[in-house]
TORKOL-4160 file (C-alpha; in steps of 0.2 Angstrom, whole numbers, padded with zeros to 4 digits, m for minus):
278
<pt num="1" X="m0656" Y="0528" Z="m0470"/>
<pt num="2" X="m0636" Y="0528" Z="m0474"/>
<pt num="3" X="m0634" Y="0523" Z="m0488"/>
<pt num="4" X="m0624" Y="0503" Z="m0492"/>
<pt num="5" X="m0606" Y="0502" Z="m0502"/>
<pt num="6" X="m0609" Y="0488" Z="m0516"/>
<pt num="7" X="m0596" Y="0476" Z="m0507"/>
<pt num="8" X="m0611" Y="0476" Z="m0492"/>
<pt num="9" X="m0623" Y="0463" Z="m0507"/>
<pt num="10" X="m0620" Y="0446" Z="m0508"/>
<pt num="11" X="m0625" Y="0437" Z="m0524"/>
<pt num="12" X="m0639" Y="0426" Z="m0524"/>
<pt num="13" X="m0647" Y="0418" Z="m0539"/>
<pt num="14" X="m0660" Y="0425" Z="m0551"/>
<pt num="15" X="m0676" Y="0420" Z="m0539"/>
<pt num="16" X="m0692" Y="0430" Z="m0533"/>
<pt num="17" X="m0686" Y="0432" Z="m0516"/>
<pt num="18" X="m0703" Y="0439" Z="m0504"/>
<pt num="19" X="m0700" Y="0447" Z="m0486"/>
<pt num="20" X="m0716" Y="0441" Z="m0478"/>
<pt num="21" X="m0711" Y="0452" Z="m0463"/>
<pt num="22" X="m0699" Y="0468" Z="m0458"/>
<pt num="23" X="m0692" Y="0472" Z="m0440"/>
<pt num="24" X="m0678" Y="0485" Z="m0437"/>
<pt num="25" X="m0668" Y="0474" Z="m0448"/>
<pt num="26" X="m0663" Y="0483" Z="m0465"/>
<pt num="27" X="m0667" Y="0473" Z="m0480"/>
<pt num="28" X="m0661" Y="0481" Z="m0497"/>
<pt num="29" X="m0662" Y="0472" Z="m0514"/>
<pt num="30" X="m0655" Y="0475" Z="m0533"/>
<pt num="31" X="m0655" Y="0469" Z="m0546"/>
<pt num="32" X="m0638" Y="0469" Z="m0558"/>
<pt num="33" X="m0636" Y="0459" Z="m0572"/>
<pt num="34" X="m0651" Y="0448" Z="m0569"/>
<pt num="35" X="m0642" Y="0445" Z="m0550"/>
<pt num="36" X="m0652" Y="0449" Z="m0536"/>
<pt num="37" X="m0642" Y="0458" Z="m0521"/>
<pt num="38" X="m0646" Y="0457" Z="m0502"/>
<pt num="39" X="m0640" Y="0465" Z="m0488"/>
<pt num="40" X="m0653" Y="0456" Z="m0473"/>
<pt num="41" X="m0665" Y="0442" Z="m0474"/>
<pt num="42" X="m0673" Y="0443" Z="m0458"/>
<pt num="43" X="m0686" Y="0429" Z="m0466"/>
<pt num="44" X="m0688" Y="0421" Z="m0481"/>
<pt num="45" X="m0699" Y="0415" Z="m0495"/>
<pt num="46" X="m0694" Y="0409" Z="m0509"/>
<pt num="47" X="m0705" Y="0404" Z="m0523"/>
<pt num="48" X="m0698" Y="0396" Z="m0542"/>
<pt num="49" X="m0704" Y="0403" Z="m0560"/>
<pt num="50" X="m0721" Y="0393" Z="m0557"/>
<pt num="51" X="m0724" Y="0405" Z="m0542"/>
<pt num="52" X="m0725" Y="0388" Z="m0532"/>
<pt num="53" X="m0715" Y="0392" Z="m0514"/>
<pt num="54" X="m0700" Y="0381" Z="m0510"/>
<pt num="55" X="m0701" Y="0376" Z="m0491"/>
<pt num="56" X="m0685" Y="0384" Z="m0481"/>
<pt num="57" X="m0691" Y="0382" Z="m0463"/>
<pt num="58" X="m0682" Y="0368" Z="m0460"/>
<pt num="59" X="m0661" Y="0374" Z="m0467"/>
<pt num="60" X="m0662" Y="0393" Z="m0471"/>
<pt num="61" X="m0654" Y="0400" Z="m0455"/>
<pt num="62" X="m0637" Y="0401" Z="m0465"/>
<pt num="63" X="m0647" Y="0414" Z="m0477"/>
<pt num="64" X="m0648" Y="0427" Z="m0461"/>
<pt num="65" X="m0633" Y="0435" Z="m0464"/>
<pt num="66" X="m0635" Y="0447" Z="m0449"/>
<pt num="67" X="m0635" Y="0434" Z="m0436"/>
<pt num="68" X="m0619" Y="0427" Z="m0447"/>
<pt num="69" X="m0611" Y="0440" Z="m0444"/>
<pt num="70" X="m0614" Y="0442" Z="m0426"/>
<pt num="71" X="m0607" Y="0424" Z="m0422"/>
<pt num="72" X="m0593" Y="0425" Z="m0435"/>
<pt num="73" X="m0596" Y="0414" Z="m0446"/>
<pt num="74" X="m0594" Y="0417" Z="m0465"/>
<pt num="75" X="m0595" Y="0411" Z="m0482"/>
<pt num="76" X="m0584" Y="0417" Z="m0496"/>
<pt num="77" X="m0594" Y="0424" Z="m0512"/>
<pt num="78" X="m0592" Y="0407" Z="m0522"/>
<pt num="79" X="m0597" Y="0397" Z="m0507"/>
<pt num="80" X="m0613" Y="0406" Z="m0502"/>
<pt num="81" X="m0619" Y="0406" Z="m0520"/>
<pt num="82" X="m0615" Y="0387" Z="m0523"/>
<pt num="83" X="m0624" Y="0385" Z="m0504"/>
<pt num="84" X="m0639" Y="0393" Z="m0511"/>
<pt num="85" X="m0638" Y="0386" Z="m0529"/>
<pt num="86" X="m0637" Y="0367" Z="m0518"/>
<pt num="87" X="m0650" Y="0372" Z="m0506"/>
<pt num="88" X="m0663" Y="0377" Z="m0519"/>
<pt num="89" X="m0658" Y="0361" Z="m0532"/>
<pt num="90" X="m0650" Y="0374" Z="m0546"/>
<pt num="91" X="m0636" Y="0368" Z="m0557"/>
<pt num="92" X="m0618" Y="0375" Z="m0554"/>
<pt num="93" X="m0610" Y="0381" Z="m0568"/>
<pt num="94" X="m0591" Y="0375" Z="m0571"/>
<pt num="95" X="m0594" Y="0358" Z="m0564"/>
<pt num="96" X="m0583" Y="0344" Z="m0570"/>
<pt num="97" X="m0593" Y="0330" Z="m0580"/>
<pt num="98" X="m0578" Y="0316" Z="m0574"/>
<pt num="99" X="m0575" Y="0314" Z="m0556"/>
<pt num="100" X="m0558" Y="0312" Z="m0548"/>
<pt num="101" X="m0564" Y="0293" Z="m0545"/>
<pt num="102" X="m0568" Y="0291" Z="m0564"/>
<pt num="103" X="m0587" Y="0292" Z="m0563"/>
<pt num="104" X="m0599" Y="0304" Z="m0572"/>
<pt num="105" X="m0598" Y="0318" Z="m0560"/>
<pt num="106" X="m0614" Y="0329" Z="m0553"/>
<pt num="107" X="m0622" Y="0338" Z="m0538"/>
<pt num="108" X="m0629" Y="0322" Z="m0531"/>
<pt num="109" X="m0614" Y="0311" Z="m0534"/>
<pt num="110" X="m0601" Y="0326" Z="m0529"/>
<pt num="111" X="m0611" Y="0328" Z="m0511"/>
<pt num="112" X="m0606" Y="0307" Z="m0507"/>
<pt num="113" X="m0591" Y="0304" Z="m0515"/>
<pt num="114" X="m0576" Y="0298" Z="m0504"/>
<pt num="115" X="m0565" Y="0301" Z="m0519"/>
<pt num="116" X="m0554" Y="0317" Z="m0508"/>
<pt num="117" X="m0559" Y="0316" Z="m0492"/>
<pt num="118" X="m0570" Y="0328" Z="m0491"/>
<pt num="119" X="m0586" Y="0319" Z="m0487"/>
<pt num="120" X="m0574" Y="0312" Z="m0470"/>
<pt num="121" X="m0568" Y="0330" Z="m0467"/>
<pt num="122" X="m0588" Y="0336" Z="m0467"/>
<pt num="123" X="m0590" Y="0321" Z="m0455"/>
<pt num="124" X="m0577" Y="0324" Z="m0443"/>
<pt num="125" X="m0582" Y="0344" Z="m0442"/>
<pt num="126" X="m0599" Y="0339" Z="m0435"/>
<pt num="127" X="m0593" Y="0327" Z="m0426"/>
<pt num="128" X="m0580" Y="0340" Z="m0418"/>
<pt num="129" X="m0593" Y="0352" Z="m0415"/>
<pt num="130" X="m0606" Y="0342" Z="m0405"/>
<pt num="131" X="m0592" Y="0336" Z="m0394"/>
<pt num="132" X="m0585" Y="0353" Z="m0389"/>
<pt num="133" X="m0606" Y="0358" Z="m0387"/>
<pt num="134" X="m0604" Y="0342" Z="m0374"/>
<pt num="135" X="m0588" Y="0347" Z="m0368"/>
<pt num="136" X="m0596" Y="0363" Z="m0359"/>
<pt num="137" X="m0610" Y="0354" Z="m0347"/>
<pt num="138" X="m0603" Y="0339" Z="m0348"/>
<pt num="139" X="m0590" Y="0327" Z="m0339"/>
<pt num="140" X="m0580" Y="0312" Z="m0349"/>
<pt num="141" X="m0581" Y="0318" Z="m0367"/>
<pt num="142" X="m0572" Y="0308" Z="m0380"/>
<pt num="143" X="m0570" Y="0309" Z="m0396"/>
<pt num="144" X="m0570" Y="0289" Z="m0406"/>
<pt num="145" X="m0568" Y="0280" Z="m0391"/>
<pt num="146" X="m0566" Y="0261" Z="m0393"/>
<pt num="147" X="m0578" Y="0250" Z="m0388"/>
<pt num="148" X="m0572" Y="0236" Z="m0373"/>
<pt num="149" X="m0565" Y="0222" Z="m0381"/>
<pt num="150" X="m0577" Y="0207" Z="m0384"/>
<pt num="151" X="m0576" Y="0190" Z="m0374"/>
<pt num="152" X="m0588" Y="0180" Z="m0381"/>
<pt num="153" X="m0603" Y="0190" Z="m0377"/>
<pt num="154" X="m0616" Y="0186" Z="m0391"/>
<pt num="155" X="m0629" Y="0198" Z="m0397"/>
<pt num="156" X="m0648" Y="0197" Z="m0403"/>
<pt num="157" X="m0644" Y="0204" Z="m0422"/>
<pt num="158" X="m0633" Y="0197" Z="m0433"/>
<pt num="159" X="m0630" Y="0215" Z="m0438"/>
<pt num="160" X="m0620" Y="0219" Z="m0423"/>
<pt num="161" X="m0603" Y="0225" Z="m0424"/>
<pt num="162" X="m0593" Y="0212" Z="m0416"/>
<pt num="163" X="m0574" Y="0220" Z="m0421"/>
<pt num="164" X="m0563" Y="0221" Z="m0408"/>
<pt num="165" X="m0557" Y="0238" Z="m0415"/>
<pt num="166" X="m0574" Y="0243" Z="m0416"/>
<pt num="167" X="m0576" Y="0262" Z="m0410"/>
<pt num="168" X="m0590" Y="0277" Z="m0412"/>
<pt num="169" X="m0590" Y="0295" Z="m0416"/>
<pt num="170" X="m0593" Y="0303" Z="m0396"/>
<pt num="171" X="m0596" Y="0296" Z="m0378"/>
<pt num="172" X="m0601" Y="0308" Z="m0363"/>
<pt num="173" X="m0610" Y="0308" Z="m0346"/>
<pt num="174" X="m0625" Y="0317" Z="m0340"/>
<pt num="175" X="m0633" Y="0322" Z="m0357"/>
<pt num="176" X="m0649" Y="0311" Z="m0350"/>
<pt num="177" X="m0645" Y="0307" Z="m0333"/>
<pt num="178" X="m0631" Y="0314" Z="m0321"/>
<pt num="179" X="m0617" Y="0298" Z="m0321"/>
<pt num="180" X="m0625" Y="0290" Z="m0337"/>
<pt num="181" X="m0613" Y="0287" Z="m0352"/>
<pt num="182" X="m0620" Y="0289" Z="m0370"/>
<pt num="183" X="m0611" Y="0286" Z="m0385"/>
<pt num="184" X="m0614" Y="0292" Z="m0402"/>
<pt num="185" X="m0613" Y="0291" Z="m0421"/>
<pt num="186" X="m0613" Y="0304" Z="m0436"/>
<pt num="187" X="m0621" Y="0301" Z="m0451"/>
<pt num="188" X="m0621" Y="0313" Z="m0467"/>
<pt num="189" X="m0633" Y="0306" Z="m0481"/>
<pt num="190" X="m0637" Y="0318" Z="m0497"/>
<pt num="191" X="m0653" Y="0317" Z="m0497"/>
<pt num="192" X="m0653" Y="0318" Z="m0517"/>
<pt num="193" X="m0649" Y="0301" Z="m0520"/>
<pt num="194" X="m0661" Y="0288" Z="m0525"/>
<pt num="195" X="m0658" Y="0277" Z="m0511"/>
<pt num="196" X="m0665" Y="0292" Z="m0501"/>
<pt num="197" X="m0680" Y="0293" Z="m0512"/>
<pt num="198" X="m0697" Y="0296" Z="m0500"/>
<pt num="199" X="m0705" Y="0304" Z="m0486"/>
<pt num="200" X="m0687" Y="0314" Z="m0477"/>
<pt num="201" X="m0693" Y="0307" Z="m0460"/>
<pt num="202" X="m0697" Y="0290" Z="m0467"/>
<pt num="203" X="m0677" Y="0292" Z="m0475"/>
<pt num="204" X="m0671" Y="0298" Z="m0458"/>
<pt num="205" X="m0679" Y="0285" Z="m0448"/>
<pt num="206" X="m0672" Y="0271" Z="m0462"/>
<pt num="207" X="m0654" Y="0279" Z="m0458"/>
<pt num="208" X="m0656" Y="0279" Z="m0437"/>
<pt num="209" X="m0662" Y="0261" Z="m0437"/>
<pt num="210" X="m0646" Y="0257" Z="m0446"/>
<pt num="211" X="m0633" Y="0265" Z="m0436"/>
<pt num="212" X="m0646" Y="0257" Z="m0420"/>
<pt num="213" X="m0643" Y="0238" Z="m0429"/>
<pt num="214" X="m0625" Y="0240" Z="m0428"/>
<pt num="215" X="m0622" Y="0246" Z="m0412"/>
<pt num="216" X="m0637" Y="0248" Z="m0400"/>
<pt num="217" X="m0636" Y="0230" Z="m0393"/>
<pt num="218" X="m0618" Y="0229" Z="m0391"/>
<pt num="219" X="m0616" Y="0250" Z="m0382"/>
<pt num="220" X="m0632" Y="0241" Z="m0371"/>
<pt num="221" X="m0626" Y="0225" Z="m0365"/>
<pt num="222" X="m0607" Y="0227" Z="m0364"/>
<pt num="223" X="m0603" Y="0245" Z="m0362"/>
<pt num="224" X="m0620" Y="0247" Z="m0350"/>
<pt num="225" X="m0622" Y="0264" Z="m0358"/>
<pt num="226" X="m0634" Y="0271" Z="m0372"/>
<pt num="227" X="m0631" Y="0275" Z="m0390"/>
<pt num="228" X="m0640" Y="0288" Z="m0400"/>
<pt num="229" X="m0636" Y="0290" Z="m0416"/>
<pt num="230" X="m0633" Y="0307" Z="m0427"/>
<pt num="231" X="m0640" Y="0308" Z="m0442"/>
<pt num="232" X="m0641" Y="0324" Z="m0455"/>
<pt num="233" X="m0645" Y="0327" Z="m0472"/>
<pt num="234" X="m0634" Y="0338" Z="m0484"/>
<pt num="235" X="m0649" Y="0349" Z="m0487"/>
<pt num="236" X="m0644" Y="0353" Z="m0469"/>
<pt num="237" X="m0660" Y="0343" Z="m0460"/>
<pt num="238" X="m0658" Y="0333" Z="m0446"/>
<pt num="239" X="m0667" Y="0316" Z="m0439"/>
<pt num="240" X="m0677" Y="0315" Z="m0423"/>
<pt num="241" X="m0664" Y="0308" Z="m0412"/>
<pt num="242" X="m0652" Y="0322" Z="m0416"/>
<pt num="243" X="m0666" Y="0334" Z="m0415"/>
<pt num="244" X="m0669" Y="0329" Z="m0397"/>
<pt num="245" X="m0649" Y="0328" Z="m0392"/>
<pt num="246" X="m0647" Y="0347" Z="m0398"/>
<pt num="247" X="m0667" Y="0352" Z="m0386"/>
<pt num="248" X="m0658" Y="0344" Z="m0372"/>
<pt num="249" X="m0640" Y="0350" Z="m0375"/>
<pt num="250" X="m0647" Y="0369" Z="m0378"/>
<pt num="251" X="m0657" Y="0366" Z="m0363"/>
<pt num="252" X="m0644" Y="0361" Z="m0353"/>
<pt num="253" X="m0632" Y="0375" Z="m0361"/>
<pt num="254" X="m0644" Y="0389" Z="m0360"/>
<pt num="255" X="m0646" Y="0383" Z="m0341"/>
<pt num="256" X="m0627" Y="0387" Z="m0340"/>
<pt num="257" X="m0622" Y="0402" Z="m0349"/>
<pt num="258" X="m0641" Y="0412" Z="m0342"/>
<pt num="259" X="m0644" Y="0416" Z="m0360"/>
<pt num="260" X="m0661" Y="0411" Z="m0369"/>
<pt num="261" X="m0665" Y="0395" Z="m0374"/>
<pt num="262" X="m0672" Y="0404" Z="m0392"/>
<pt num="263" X="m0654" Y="0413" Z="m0394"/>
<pt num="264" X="m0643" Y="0400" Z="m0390"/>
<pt num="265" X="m0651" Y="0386" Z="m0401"/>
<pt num="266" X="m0652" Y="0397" Z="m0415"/>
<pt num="267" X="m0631" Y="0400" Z="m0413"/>
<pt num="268" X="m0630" Y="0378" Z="m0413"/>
<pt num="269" X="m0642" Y="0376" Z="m0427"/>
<pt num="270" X="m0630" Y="0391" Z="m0436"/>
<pt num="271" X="m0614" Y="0383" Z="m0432"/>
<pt num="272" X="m0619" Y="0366" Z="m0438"/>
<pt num="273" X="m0627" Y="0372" Z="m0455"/>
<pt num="274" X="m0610" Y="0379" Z="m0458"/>
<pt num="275" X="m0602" Y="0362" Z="m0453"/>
<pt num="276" X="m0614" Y="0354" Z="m0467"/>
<pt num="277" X="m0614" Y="0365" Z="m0482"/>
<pt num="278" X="m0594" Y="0370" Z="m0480"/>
């Protein structure tokens, strides 16, 4: 076995980390400092001081730093450990205790605060991303397209949006059916909040049926189209609708490029972890 060059470890924090499995990846550890190295994680359990395992099946792909590689995308040292270190629920060291709006500062509040922009610019990069996946099978894809302009339609919920500005994230046609036009909405909620308290697909259901009051009835009746909306957690989760958007959209993908559905749903569900955690 050659041997690795230290600048070939990535720092992670000071966990048990357990390989439950080896293949013809290489997966080499060691440990400097109190850090554990690691050069491949084909898969991975993780298990705290109490040896009680933390669940990681459902936002670890961005720890398979092979399969990083091969599709190019990358992480600097400082934002693979703070990914791991928000991942796992460790503290990060140097954080400020004031945020820029003027509120004590911390992981949960950092992760939601519009203070910056940066909560927006995580929005719009999922947003981008799902519209190029559109863009390649297919027709009509917008990104925040308007809404027709109201004239004196009325809806069943007081909660519809009735703006005459009003817009959404995407549109396309023939995600569902060939000619159909289907609109759709990103939502990013950190599910470390107390509002997000409970069950995660009790919390994702809670934040569909939102985006659904707002929007469904008025996409239905005026736009004669459907609306799904897209909703994600910052751990890197998503909800059943966006779940069954990316089945279809790998389907349909895969269908196009004659590459496996396995491989090319693991390079969407890569590409939009990265989108979540940068």
């Amino acid at each position: 076995m050659a041997a690795l060059s230290n600048n070939n470890y990535v720092p992670l924090i000071t966990v048990h980390i357990l390989i439950d499995c080896f293949s013809e990846n290489l997966a080499v550890f060691r440990s400097i400092s109190g850090l554990t190295y690691v050069y491949v994680l084909p898969r991975l359990v993780l298990s705290n001081g109490n040896n009680k395992q933390i669940d990681v099946t459902r936002a670890r792909i961005f720890l398979t730093l092979n399969a990083l590689l091969a599709s190019c995308l990358f992480f600097s040292k400082q934002e693979f450990t703070d990914a791991v270190l928000l991942r796992y629920r460790h503290p990060i060291k140097g954080l400020p205790k004031t945020c820029a709006c003027s509120k004590p500062n911390s992981i949960d509040h950092a992760l939601s605060c519009a203070k910056g922009g940066f909560t927006d610019l995580r929005h719009n990069q999922i947003r981008d991303m799902e519209a190029k996946l559109m863009e390649e099978v297919c027709k009509d894809v917008r990104t925040e397209p308007k809404l027709s302009p109201l004239t004196g339609e009325t809806f069943r919920l007081r909660s519809t949006n009735t703006q005459p500005d009003a817009r959404l994230d995407i549109s396309a046609r023939g995600i569902w059916n060939t000619m159909e036009k289907t609109f759709f909405d990103v939502r990013v909620f950190h599910d470390g909040n107390a509002s997000n308290s409970g069950p995660i697909d009790t919390v994702f259901h809670k934040h569909e049926q939102e985006k659904k009051r707002v929007y469904n009835d008025r996409v239905i009746q005026v736009e004669k189209a459907t609306f799904t909306p897209l909703v994600f957690s910052t751990s890197g989760a998503m909800g059943k609708e966006a779940t069954t958007l990316h089945k279809r959209l790998v389907s349909l993908i895969s269908q196009k490029r004659g590459t496996p559905y396995s491989e090319t749903m693991s390079h969407v569900r890569r590409k939009l972890r990265f989108s979540i955690l940068r």
